[in-house]
Every structure is written in structure tokens, then in C-alpha cells.
C-alpha positions in Angstrom: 0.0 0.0 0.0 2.7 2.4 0.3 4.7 1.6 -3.0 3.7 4.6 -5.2 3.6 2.5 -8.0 1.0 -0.3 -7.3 -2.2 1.1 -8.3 -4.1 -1.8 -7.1 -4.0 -5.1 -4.7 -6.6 -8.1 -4.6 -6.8 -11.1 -2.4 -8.7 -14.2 -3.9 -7.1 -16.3 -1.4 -4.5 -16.3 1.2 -1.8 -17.6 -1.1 -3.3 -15.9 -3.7 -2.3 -12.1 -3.6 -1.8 -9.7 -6.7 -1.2 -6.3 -7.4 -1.7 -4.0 -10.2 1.8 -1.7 -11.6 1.4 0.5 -15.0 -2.1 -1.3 -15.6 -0.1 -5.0 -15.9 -0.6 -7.3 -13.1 1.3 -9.8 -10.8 0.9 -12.5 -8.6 3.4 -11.7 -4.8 4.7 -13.7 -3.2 2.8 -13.0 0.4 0.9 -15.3 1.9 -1.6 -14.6 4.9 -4.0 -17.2 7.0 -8.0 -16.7 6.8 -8.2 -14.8 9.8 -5.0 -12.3 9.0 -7.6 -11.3 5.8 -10.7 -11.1 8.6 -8.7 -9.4 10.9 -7.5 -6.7 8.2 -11.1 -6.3 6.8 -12.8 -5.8 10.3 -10.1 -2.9 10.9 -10.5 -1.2 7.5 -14.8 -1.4 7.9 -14.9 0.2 11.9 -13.0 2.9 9.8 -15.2 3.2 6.9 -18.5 2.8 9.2 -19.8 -0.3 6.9 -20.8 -3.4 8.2 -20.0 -7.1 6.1 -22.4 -10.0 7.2 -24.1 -13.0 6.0 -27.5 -10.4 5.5 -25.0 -8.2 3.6 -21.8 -10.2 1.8 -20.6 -7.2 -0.3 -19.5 -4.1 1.0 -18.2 -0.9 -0.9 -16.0 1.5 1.1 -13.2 4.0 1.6 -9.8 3.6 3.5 -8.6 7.1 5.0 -6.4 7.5 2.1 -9.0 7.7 -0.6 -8.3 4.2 -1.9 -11.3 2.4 -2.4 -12.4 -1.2 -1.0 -14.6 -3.9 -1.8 -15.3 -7.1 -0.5 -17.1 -10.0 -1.0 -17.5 -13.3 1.4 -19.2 -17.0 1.0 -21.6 -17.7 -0.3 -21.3 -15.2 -3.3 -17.5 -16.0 -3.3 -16.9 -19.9 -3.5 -14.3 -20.5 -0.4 -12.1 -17.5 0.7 -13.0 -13.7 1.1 -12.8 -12.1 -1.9 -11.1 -8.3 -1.5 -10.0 -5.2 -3.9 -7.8 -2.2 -3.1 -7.8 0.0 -5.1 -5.3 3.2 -4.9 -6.6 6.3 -6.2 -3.3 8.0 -7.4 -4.3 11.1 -9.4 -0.8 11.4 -10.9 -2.5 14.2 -12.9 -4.5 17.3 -11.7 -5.1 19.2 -15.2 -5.4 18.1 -19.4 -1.7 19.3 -19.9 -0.2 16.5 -17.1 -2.1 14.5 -18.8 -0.8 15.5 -22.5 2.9 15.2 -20.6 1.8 11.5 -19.9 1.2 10.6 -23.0 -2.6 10.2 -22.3 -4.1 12.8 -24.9 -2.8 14.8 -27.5 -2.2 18.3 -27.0 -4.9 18.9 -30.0 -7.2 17.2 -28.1 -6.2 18.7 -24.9 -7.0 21.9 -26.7 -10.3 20.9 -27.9 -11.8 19.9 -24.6 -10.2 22.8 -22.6 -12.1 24.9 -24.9 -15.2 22.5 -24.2 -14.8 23.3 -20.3 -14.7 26.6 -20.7 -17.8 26.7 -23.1 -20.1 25.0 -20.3 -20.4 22.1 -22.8 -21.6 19.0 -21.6 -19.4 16.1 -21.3 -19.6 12.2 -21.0 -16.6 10.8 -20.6 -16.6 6.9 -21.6 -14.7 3.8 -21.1 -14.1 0.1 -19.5 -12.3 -0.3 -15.8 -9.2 1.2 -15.2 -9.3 3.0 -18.6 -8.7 6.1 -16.5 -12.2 8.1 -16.4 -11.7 9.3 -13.2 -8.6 10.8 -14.1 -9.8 12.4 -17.1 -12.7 13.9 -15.4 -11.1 14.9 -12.2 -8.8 17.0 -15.0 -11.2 18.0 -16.9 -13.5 19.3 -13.4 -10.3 20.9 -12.7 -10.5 23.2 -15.5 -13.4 24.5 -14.9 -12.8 28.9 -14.7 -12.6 29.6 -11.1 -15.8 31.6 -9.6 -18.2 28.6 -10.9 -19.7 26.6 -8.0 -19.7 22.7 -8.4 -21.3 19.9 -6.8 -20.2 16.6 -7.7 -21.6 13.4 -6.7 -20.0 9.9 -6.2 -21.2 6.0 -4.9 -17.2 6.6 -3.1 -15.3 10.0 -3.0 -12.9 9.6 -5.2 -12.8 13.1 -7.7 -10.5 16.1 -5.5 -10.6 19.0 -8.4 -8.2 21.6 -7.6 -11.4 24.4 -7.1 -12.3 26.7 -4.6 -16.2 26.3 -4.3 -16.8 22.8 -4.2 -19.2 20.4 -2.9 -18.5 16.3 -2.6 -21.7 14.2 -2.1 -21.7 10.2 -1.6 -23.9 7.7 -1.4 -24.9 5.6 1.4 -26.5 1.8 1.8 -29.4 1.4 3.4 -28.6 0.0 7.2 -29.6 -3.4 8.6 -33.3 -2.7 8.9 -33.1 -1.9 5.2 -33.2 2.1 6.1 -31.1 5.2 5.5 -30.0 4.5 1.7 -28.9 7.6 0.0 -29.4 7.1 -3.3 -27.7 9.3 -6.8 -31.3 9.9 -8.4 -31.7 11.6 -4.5 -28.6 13.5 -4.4 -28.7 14.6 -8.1 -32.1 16.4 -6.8 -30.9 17.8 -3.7 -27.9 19.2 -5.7 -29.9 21.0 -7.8 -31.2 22.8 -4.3 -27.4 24.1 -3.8 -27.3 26.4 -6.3 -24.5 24.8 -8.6 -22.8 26.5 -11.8 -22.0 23.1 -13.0 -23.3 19.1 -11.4 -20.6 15.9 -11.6 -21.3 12.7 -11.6 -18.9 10.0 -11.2 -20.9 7.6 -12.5 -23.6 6.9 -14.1 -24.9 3.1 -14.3 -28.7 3.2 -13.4 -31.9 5.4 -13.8 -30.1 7.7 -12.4 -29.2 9.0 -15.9 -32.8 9.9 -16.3 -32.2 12.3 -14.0 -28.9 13.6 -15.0 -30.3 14.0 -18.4 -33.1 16.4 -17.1 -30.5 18.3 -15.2 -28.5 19.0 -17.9 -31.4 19.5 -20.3 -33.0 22.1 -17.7 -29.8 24.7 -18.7 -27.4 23.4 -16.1 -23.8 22.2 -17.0 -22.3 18.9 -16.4 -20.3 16.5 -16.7 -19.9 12.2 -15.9 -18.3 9.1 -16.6 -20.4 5.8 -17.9 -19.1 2.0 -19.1 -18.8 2.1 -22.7 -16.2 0.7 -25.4 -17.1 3.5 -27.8 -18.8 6.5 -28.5 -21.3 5.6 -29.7 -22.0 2.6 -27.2 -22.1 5.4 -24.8 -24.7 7.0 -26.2 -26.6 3.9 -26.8 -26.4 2.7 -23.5 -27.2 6.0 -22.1 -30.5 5.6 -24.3 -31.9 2.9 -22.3 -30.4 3.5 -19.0 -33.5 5.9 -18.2 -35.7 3.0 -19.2 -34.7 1.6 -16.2 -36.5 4.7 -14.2 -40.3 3.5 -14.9 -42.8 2.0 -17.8 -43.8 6.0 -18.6 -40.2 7.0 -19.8 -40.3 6.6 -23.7 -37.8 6.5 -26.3 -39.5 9.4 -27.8 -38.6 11.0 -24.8 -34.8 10.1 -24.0 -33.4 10.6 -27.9 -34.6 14.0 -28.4 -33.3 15.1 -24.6 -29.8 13.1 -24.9 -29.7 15.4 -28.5 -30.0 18.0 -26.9 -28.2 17.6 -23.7 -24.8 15.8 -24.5 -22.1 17.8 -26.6 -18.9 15.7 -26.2 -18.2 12.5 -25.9 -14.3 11.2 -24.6 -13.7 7.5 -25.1 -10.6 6.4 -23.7 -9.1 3.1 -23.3 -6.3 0.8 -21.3 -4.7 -1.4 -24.0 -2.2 -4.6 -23.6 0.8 -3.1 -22.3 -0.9 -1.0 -19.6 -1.5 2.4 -21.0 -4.3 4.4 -20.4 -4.8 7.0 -23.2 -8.2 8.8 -25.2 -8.9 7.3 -28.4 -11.5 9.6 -29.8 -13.3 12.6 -29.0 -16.9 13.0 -30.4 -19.5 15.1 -30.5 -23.6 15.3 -30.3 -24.6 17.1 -33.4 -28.5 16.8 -32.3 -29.3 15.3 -35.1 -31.6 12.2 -34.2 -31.5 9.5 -37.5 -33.7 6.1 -37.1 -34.2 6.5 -34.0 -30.2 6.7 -33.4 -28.2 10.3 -31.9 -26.0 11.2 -34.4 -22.4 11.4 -33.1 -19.5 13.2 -35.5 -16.0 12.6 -34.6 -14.0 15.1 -33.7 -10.3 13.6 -32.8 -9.1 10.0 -33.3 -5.6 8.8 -32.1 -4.7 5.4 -32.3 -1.9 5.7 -30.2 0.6 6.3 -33.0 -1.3 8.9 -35.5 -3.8 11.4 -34.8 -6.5 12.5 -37.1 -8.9 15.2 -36.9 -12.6 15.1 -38.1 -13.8 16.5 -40.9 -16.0 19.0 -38.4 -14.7 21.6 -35.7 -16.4 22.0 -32.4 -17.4 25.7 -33.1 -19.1 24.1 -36.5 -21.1 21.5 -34.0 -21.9 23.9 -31.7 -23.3 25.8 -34.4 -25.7 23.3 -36.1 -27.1 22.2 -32.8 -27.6 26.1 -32.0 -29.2 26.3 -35.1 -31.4 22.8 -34.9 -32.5 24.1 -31.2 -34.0 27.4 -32.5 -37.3 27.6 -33.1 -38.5 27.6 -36.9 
């Protein structure tokens, strides 16, 4: 846990320890007993204030260093306890760190610096450990100083470097199945706080119904979602809200993502390790077969970049236009 460099640890059995270094990972050679793991978990939950029982055999936490913990225990696991550390580094705080590491281009860099500053909204997209967090913690980081933010996460993890700024988390319901603290809540209470511009860390549920009314109302945001392209993301962020009731429509959700999502940031963690964006589109508001047109913007493969045939201004312009009435 103290090595800089190991961005992650797991424990599928006492014998059975790996970390995570540059994205690659590898088995130690430490070995623990069944009640050394207990022991350790116990310690690291009386911090965190969660509780790990038969009733409840996962549990997502923080440590006090803003690493992130889950476990899981039998019967969902098949023998041992089954736990993931993992480190939240930040080895970047802004887009040009993240240019210096080789992440981003400095074309692209330029593009969504000038997206920040333009209030656009921005869905950054991606698998585990491709490095959203990262990007959007840079990207939140950007944002001109004076604007006030609230951002909402399952696990604190985002620490932009701004001066009005509000962290809200989640919390599970207790062992009488009471208290939970959901993101559809806290997306609504932030909206009481008076914020310039709302973050989510995540979006997975129907919580993107309300995200997408938020940002369709005139406010500013910004999150992350699981996607392997672009366009997934905006497909998957088409039937998401579905998952909110039996009266949200299609007819509904197209014309409001259109509308509300400018920019798109895919980024990936290939073979060797490497975290890097791939592409950078954007929401032209154009809705086709029942399918949001997205135009790419940047592509980099790694090794060449290419541009898109449109500009951001250009985008920005059609979707003015297609938003005004006739």
C-alpha cells in the first residue's frame, strides 16, 4: 500500500495475492492465514463505518487515504474472502499533465479545454481502469474559477483543484433496510445548492434519467459511464432511463440526450498497460432512425492522430441552429 507505483491489490485467497503496476498485473509472493484477511477487513470497515455479514456479503468502502475497498465473502465467493484495493493516485490534476503523460494529445487537450470553458456537456466513456476518473477529475479541474460545483460519487474519489466545491456520496441502506442515499436523491438535492456546473462519477442506473433532465434544464455537467465507444455510450445511455419507470419513452430520452450531450471522450487501457483517449466526439443533435447522431471530432490510435472532418465551433453551431425555433 505504500509503493507509489502499485495502483491496485486483490486477495482471492491467502496464497493468492496480486497487485496492479502500469495497468499490468502480478501475482506476490505473500501469503496470509484466513483470519489475517478477517482481521484486516474488520479494521479497515470500523473505519469506513460499513458493516460485512451473511444479510450483507458485499461491501463498498473508503480507506482514509482515498483508496477504495470492496469485498465480497461466501456464499457469493466460492471458499475465501474475496477483496480489492484499489489506490486512487491522481498522478495528474489538469489536461496538460495528462498531454505530458502521454494520455491525450495536445490537440485534443486543446479541444476539450475549450469544451470546459464553453459550459459544454461532457460524458466521458470507457471500461475499468481505462482512466475516467482521471480524465474527469482533470477535466473538473479546469473548470474557470468563480463557478460553483457539486459533484456526486457512490465513493469520494474526484479532488478538483477548485475553490467552491461540494463532494456528495452515497450511502446503503442500514440493517433494517433504512437510511439508503441514493444518486437519483442526491442529483435532486444538488440541484437545491445552487450549482454553476453538477458531476457525476458515474452513471450506471436510472439515475441517468435524471442527470439527463438536469443537464437539459440549462445546467452544465459533466460524468463518466461503461462504454467501449462513443457511440456505445450513447446507446447505453439511451436505455439507462428506461430503467427509471414503464412512462419514460424512447420518444422521450433521444430527443433530450440530442439535446443535452455535446462531447463524448472515449478512452481506453490497451495490452501493455497504458491508459490513453482514443477519440473525442460530438452530439450534433441530429436524431436518424431512431439513433443520436455522433461526429467525430479527434481519433488517435496511439501512434497517429486525425482530426474530423468537423470543428467544435461548427457543432456547436448546427445544434444552435437545430435548437431554434422555426
Amino acid at each position: 500500500m505504500d509503493d507509489p507505483e502499485i495502483e491496485e491489490v486483490w486477495i482471492n485467497s491467502p496464497n493468492r495475492i496480486f497487485v496492479a503496476t502500469k495497468g499490468r498485473s502480478q501475482l506476490t509472493n505473500l501469503v496470509l492465514k484466513d483470519s489475517d484477511i478477517r482481521d484486516l477487513l474488520e479494521r479497515l470497515l470500523i473505519w469506513g463505518g460499513r458493516r460485512l455479514d451473511v444479510t450483507n456479503p458485499f461491501v463498498d468502502a473508503q480507506l482514509p487515504d482515498g483508496s477504495r475497498l470492496h469485498a465480497a465473502i461466501p456464499e457469493v465467493t466460492a471458499t475465501h474472502w474475496a477483496v480489492n484495493i484499489r489506490k486512487h493516485l491522481m498522478r495528474s490534476n489538469s489536461l496538460n499533465d495528462l498531454v505530458l503523460l502521454g494520455s491525450l494529445t495536445d490537440e485534443m487537450a486543446q479541444t476539450l479545454l475549450y469544451g470546459v470553458e464553453q459550459g459544454l456537456n461532457i460524458l466521458v466513456s470507457g471500461g475499468t481502469q481505462a482512466g475516467k476518473t482521471t480524465l474527469l477529475n482533470s477535466l473538473v479541474s479546469s473548470i474557470p474559477v468563480g463557478e460553483r460545483i457539486i459533484s456526486i460519487e457512490e465513493v469520494f474519489e474526484l479532488k478538483p483543484n477548485l475553490p467552491d466545491w461540494i463532494a456528495l456520496q452515497t450511502r446503503t441502506a442500514n440493517l433494517e433496510g433504512e437510511g439508503e442515499i441514493t444518486l437519483r436523491r442526491l442529483i435532486k438535492e444538488a440541484l437545491r445548492m445552487r450549482p454553476s456546473r453538477l458531476i457525476v462519477g458515474e452513471v450506471r442506473e436510472a439515475e441517468a434519467l435524471d442527470l439527463l433532465i438536469a443537464l437539459n434544464s440549462g445546467l452544465p455537467g459533466m460524468a463518466t459511464i461503461h462504454a467501449n465507444s462513443a457511440r456505445s455510450a450513447i446507446a447505453k445511455l439511451q436505455l439507462l432511463p428506461l430503467l427509471a419507470g414503464e412512462n419514460i419513452t424512447q420518444a422521450f430520452i433521444n430527443p433530450t440526450i440530442s439535446s443535452s450531450i455535446d462531447l463524448i471522450v472515449q478512452c481506453i487501457m490497451d495490452r501493455s498497460g497504458n491508459r490513453r483517449v482514443t477519440e473525442i466526439a460530438a452530439v450534433t443533435g441530429r436524431i436518424e432512425v431512431n439513433q443520436v447522431e455522433v461526429d467525430s471530432l479527434h481519433h488517435w490510435d496511439g501512434h497517429n492522430h486525425i482530426r474530423g472532418l468537423s470543428s467544435i465551433e461548427n457543432l456547436l453551431k448546427i445544434k444552435k441552429y437545430m435548437s431554434s425555433p422555426a
